[in-house]
C-alpha positions in Angstrom: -10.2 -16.1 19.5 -10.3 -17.7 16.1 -7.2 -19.9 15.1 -6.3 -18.9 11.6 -3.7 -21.1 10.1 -1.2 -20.6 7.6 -1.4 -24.0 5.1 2.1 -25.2 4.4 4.2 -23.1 6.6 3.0 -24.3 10.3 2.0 -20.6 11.4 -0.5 -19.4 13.3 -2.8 -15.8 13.5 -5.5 -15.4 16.2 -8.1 -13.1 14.9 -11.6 -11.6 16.9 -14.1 -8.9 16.1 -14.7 -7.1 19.1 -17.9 -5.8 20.2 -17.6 -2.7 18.6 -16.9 -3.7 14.8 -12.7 -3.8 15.6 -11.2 -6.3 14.0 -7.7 -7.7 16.0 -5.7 -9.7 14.4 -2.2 -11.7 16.7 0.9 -13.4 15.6 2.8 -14.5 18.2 6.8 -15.4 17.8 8.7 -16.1 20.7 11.6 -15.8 19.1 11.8 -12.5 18.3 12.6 -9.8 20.9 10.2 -7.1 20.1 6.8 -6.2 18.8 5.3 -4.6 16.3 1.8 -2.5 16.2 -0.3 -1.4 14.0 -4.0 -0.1 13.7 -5.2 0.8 10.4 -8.3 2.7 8.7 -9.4 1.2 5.6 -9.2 5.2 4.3 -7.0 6.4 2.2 -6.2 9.2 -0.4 -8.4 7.4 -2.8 -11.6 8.1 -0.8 -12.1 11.9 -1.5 -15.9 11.2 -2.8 -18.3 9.1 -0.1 -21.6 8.7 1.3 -21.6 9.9 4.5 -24.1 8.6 7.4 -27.6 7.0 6.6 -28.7 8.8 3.8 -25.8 7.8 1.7 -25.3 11.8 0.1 -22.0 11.6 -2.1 -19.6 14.0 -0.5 -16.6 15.3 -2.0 -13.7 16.2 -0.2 -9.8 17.5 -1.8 -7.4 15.5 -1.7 -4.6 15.4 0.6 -7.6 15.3 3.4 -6.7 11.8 4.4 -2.7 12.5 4.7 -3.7 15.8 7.0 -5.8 13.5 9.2 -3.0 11.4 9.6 -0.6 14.6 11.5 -3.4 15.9 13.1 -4.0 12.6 15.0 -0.1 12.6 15.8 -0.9 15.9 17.5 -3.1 15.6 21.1 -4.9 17.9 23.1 -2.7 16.6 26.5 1.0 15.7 26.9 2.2 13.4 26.5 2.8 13.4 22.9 3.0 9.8 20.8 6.3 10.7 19.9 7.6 11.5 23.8 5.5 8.8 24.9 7.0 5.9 23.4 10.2 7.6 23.2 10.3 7.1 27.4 8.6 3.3 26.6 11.6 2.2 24.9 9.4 2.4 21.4 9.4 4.5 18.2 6.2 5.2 16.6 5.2 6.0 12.8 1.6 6.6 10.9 1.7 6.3 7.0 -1.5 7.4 4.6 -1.6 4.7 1.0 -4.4 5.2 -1.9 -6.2 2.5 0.6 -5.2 3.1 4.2 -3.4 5.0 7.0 -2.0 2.8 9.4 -0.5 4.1 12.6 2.4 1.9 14.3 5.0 1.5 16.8 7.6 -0.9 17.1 9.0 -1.7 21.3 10.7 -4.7 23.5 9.0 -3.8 26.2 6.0 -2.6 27.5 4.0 -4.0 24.9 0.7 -4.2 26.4 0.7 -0.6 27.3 1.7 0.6 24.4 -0.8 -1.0 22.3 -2.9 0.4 24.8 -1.4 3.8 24.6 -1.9 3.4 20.4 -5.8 3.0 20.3 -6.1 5.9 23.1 -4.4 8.9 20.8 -5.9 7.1 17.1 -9.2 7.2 18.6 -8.9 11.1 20.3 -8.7 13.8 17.7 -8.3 17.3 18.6 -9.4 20.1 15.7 -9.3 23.7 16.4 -9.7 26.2 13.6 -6.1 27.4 15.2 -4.3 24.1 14.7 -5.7 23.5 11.3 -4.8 26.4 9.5 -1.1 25.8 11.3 -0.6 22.1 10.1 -1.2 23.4 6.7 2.4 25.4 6.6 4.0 22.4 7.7 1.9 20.1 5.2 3.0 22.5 2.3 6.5 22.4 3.1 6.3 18.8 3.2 4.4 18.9 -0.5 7.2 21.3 -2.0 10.0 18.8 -0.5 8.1 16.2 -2.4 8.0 17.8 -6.1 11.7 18.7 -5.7 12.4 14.9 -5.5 12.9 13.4 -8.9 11.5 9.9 -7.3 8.1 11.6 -6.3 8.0 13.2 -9.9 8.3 10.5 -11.7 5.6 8.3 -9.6 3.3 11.3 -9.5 3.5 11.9 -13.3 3.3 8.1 -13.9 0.3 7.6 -12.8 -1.1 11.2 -13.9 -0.5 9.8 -17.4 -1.8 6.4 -17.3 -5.1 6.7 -15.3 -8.0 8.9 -16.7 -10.6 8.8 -14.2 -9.8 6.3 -11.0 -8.1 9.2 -8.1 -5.4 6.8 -8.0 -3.9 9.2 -10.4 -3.9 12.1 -7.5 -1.2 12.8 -5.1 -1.5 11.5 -1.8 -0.4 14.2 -0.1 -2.5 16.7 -2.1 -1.6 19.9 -3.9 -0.8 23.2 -2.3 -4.6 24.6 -3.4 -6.2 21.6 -2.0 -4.4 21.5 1.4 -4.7 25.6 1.9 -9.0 24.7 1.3 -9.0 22.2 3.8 -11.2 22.6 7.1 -11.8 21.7 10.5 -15.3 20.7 9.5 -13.9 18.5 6.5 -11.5 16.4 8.4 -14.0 15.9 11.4 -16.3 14.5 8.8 -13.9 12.4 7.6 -12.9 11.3 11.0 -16.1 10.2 12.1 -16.9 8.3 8.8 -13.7 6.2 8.7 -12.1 6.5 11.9 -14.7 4.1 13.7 -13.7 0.9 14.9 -15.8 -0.7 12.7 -13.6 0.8 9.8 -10.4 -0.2 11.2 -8.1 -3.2 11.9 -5.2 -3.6 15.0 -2.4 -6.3 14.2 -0.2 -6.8 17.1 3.2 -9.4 15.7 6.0 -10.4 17.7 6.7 -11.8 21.1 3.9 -11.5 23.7 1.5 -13.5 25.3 -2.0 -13.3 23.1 -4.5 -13.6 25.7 -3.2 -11.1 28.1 -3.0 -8.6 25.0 -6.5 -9.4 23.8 -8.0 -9.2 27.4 -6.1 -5.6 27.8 -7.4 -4.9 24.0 -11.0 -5.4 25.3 -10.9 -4.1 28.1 -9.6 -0.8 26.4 -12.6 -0.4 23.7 -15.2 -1.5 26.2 -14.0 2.2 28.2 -15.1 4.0 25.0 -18.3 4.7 23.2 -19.1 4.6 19.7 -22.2 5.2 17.9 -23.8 2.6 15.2 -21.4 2.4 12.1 -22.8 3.3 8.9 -20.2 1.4 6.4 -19.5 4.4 3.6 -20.4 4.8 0.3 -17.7 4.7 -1.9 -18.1 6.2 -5.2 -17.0 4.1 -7.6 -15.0 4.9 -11.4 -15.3 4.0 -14.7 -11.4 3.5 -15.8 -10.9 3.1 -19.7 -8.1 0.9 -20.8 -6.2 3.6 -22.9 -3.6 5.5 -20.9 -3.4 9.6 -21.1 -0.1 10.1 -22.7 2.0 7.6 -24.0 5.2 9.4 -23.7 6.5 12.6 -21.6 9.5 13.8 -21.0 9.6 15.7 -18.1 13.0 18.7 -17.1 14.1 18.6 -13.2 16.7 18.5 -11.1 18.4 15.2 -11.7 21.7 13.9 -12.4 21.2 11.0 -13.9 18.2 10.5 -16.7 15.3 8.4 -14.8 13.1 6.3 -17.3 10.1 4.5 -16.4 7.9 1.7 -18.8 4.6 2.1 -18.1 1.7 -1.0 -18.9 -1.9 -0.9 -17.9 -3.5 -3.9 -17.7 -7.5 -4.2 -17.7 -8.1 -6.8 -14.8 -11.4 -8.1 -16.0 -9.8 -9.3 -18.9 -8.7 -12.1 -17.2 -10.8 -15.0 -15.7 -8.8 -15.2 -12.8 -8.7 -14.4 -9.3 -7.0 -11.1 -8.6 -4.8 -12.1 -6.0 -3.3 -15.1 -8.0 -2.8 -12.9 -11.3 -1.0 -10.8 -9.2 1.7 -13.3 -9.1 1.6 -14.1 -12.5 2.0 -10.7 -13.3 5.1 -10.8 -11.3 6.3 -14.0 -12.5 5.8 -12.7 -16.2 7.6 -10.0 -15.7 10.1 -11.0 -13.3 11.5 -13.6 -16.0 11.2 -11.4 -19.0 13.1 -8.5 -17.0 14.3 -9.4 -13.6 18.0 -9.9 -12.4 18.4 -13.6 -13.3 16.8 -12.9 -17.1 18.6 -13.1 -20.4 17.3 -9.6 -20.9 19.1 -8.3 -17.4 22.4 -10.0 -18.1 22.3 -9.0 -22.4 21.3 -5.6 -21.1 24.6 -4.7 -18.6 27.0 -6.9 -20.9 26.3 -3.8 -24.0 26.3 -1.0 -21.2 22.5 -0.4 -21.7 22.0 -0.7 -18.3 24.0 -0.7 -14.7 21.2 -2.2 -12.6 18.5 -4.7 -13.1 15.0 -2.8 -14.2 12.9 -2.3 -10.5 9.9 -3.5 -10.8 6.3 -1.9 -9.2 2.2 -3.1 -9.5 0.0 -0.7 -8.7 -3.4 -2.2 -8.1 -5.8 0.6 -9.1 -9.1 -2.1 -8.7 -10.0 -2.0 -12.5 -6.3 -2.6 -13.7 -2.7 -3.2 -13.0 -0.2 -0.5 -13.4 2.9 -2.2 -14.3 6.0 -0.3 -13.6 10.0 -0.9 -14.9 11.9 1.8 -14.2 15.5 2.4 -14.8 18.3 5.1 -14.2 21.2 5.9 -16.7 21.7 7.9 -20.2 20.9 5.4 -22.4 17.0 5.7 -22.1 16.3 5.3 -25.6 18.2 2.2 -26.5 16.8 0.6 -23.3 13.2 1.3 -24.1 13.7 -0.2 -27.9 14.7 -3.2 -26.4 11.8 -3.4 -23.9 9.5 -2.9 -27.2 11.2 -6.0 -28.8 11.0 -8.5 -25.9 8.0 -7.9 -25.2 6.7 -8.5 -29.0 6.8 -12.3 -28.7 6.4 -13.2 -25.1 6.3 -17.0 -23.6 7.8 -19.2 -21.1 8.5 -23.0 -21.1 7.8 -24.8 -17.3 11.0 -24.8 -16.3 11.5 -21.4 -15.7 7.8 -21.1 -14.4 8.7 -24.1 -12.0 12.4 -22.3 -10.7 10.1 -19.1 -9.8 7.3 -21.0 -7.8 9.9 -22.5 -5.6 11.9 -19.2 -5.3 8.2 -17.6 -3.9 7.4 -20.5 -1.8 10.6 -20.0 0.2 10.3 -16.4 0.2 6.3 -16.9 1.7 7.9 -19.0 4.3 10.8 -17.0 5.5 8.7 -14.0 5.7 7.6 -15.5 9.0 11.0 -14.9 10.7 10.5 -11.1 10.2 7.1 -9.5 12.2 7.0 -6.1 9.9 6.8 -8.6 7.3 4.2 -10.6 8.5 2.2 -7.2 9.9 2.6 -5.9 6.2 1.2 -8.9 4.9 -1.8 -9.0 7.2 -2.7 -5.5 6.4 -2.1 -5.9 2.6 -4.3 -9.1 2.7 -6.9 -7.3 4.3 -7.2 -4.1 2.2 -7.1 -5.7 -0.9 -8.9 -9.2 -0.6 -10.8 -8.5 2.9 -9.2 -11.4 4.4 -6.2 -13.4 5.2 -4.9 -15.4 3.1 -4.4 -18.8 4.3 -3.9 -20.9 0.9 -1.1 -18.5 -0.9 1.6 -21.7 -1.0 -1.6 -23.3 -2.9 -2.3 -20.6 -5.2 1.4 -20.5 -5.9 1.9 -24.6 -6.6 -1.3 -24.5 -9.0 0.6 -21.7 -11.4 0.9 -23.6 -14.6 3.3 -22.9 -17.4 -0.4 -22.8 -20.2 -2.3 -20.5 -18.0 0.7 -18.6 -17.5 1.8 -18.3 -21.3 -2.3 -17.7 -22.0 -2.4 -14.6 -19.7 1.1 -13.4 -20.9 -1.2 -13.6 -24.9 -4.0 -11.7 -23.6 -2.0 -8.9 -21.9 -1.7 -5.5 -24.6 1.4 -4.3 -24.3 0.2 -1.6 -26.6 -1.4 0.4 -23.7 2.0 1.9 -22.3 3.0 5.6 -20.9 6.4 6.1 -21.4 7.9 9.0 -19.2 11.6 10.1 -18.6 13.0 12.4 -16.0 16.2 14.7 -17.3 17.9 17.8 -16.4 
């Protein structure tokens, strides 16, 4: 196994690539009293056009394919059931589809070993009938109609339908009723084979065990299966203008309470800078300007403009940032003139930028006291850079208060999507 270690914070993550393309990835904490599992495919509701196999042929599939994947995995041929099974291991188990992945988990005191065990055996064992298919789709539907009577869900969902042209980050994960009822069997074992190989997919194990007993029981799991040669697919890839689709919508549902969200799109390649670290700058920028220790957050409550600090949300679509601040109460429109006028003359002094790098420093380090942190981290470090990263204390100590008030010139704050939820 390969050490990786965490510069500044003393931590350690033992990472191998098995035989068969897996990548494992183990942080141990003897401190805690359980574990937590997960084993991800880097496949997600974004990946509906793809190359599949050697000739590379562009595929398109509808969305919502990779979300049905994920409950037709949860359901096996044999008993007994994920659900029962770790249920009677003193475990709870989950799965989860993103724009980028679908990560199946569990989380257990005991019984560890097995149950990682018992993870890979029903991810990696799919059973499609024409029968089961066309039955998940009922229960998929419902699901879908639960969503769009959520005011949350609309408002995400129309967010990004109005701010991304092109990119099928704008689509709905879970996929619309049409596109779920022209899902087949033959579609989703496509997709199973062409991004459910181990050479597609990650496990991260965190918590209290003993590493080289689980890797050993790891290996000696995959080496009882075959896989065939993986052909890495072809993504398709998008051309994503900078201008957003509507720049204001105001949307009826069933809501008490007005929802309003502020909307910027930021083109990354604007910026000379690695993703990762504008990432925090985009959160330090707006974190100052609008966060709950701002002059903006305390001016706001003081006139009754707001109750609650604005939430704030990046959504990394590859080509650009979709900044979020959303906000519930009646007062929509005198909140969104004053978002106009601080962000017409935007800067920092180093002060401020220096409180916020030592408020993220300590929050980097405490985030090793909690393992679904430091799972989430590995699999968000993997999806989105393709590695861990080891030097993120660095990257935060080299922020500076001129590259931070030269990105915060370069950002256009013209390219916004307004859109507000009321009854």
């Amino acid at each position: 196994m390969k050490k990786i270690t965490i510069k500044h914070v003393g931590e350690d993550i033992y990472y191998e690539k098995l035989d068969n393309g897996m990548d494992v990835y183990l942080y141990v904490n003897k401190n805690m009293h359980n574990s937590y599992a997960t084993f991800t495919t880097k496949y997600g509701s974004v990946n509906n056009e793809f190359g599949m196999g050697k000739d590379g042929k562009i595929f398109k599939v509808p969305n919502g394919i990779a979300h049905f994947l994920e409950h037709k995995v949860f359901v096996q041929e044999k008993d007994p059931q994920p659900e029962d099974y770790f249920a009677q291991s003193g475990g709870v188990c989950n799965a989860y589809t993103t724009f980028k992945n679908t990560t199946y988990l569990f989380s257990s005191c005991d019984n560890v070993v097995d149950n990682v065990g018992f993870l890979l055996d029903f991810v990696q064992n799919i059973y499609l009938t024409d029968e089961n298919v066309e039955s998940e789709k009922g229960i998929i539907i419902q699901e879908i109609n639960m969503c769009n009577d959520r005011p949350g869900d609309l408002l995400y969902d129309t967010i990004r339908r109005n701010t991304i042209k092109n990119n099928p980050f704008k689509e709905s994960i879970i996929g619309t009723v049409e596109e779920v009822n022209s899902i087949t069997k033959e579609m989703l074992m496509n997709c199973y084979n062409t991004f459910y190989h181990p050479g597609n997919m990650f496990l991260v194990v965190t918590g209290n065990f003993d590493k080289d007993e689980m890797m050993n029981k790891i290996k000696e799991n995959q080496n009882l299966k075959e896989f065939g040669p993986f052909v890495k697919p072809k993504i398709k890839k998008y051309k994503e203008p900078d201008d957003v689709v509507k720049e204001m919508d105001v949307v009826e549902c069933n809501t008490n309470i007005p929802k309003m969200a502020y909307n910027i799109k930021i083109n990354i390649d604007k910026f000379n800078i690695d993703a990762r670290k504008l990432s925090i700058y985009m959160f330090v920028i707006f974190n100052l300007l609008f966060g709950d220790t701002s002059d903006f957050d305390e001016e706001m409550k003081s006139k009754g403009i707001i109750t609650n600090t604005l939430y704030y949300n990046l959504l990394n679509i590859d080509s650009h940032f979709i900044i979020t601040l959303n906000n519930s109460g009646d007062k929509y429109e005198e909140l969104i003139k004053e978002i106009d006028n601080k962000l017409k003359n935007v800067s920092f002094n180093k002060n401020e930028l220096e409180r916020k790098k030592k408020v993220l420093i300590s929050n980097e380090i405490f985030s090793y006291e909690n393992i679904e942190m430091v799972n989430d981290m590995i699999i968000d470090n993997i999806i989105f850079d393709g590695k861990i990263e080891t030097d993120i204390i660095d990257i935060i100590n080299s922020l500076n208060i001129d590259e931070l008030n030269d990105i915060a010139s370069k950002i256009d704050f013209s390219k916004k999507s307004i859109v507000i939820l009321k009854k």
